[in-house]
Structures are given as C-alpha cells and as structure tokens.
C-alpha positions in Angstrom: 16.5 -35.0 15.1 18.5 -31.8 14.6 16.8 -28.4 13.7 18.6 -28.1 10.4 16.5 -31.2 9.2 13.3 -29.8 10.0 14.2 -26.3 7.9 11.6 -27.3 5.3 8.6 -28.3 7.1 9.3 -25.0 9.1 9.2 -22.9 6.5 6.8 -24.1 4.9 4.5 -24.1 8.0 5.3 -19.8 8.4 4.4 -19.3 5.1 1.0 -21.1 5.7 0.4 -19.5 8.8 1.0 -16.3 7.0 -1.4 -17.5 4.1 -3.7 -18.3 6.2 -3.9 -15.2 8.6 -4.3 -12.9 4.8 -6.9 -15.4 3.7 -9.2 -15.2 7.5 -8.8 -11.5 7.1 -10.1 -11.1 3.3 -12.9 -13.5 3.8 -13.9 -11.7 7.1 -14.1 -8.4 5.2 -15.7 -9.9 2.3 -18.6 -11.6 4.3 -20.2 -14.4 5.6 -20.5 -16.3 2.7 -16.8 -17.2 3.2 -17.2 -18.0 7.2 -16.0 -21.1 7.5 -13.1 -20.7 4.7 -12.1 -17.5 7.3 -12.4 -20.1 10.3 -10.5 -22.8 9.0 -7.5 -20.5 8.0 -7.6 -19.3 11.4 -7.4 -22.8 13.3 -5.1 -23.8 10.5 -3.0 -20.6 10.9 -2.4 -21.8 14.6 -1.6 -24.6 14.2 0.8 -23.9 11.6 2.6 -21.6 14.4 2.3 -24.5 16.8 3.9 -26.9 14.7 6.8 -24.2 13.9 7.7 -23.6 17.3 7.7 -27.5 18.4 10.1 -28.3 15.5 12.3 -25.5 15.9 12.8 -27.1 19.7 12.7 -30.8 18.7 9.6 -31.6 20.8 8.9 -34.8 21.5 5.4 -34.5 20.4 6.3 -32.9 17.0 5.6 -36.3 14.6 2.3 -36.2 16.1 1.8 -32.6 15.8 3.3 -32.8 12.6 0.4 -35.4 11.5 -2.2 -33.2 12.9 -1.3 -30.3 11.0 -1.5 -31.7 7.8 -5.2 -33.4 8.5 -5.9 -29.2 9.5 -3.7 -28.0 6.4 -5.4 -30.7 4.0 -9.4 -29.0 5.1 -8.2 -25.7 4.9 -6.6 -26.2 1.7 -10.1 -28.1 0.3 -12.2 -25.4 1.4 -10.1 -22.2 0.2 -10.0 -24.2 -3.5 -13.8 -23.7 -3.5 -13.6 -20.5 -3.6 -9.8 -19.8 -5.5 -11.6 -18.7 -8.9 -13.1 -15.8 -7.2 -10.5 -14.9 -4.6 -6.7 -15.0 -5.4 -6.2 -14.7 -1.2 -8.1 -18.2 -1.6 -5.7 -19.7 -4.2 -3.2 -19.0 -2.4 -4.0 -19.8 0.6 -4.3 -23.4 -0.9 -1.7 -23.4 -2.3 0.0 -23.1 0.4 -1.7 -25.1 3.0 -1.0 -28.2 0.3 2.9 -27.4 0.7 2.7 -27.5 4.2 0.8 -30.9 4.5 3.2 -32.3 2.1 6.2 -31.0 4.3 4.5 -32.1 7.6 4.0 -35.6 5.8 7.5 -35.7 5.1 8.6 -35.3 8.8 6.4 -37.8 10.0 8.0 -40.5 7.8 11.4 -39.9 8.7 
C-alpha cells in the first residue's frame, strides 16, 4: 500500500487527535463530572497519533492498528455524545472521532 492511499484515514486520524486533545483539556477544566469523557479523548487522542504515524510509513501492523482505533474512536465518540448538548468541545469531539472510525474502517477493508 502506497502512502497516497492512506491520505484520508490520516487526516482524519490528526484532526481527531486534535479533537480529542481540546475536548481532554475542556472537560479537565470543567470538572470531574466529565472524567472519563477527558480520559477517553486522551487514550483516543494517542492512539489517533499512533495510527497516523504507522500509516504514513506503511507498517505492517497498520490494518490491525487501524481496527483498534476505531473500537477506541467508536467509545470516545459514545461518550463525548453524552455530553454534546452542553459542551460544543463534546460535539465536536464526536463528531470527529465518528469520521475517524469510519476512515480507519475503510482501510481495513481494502
């Protein structure tokens, strides 16, 4: 597989790392009512990063990884929708951990 092919699973697994890493910090400041929504981002955050960098290099392990990250992207994305009609960070944050699952789907099947 060729980097060019994995463009859209990469991108969309930045701009859920970088969802992700807004989200931890809101709920952090907000309190501990949103604890594990601020945990989850976090875990899903690196993973998002992992799953970047082993595409952009064509790892052998990246379908798996890929798989993974969309299990972590799917929770993450459950639990900030809990909260998204308080918190817009939480919305969006969902929003796009759903886009990256999709994406990470989308590499494993081809």
């Amino acid at each position: 597989m060729h980097h060019h092919t994995n463009t859209a699973c990469i991108e969309a697994c930045l701009a859920c790392l970088s969802s992700c890493e807004h989200c931890a910090t809101e709920d952090i400041r907000i309190g501990a009512e949103l604890a594990l929504c601020a945990q989850l981002c976090r875990d899903c955050a690196d993973f998002c990063a992992l799953c970047a960098r082993l595409q952009a290099r064509d790892s052998q392990f990246m379908n798996e990884f890929c798989a993974l990250c969309a299990k972590v992207c799917d929770a993450c994305g459950a639990e900030c929708e809990k909260h998204a009609m308080h918190h817009d960070h939480c919305r969006e944050c969902a929003e796009a951990c759903r886009h990256c699952a999709v994406e990470c789907r989308k590499m494993v099947a081809a």
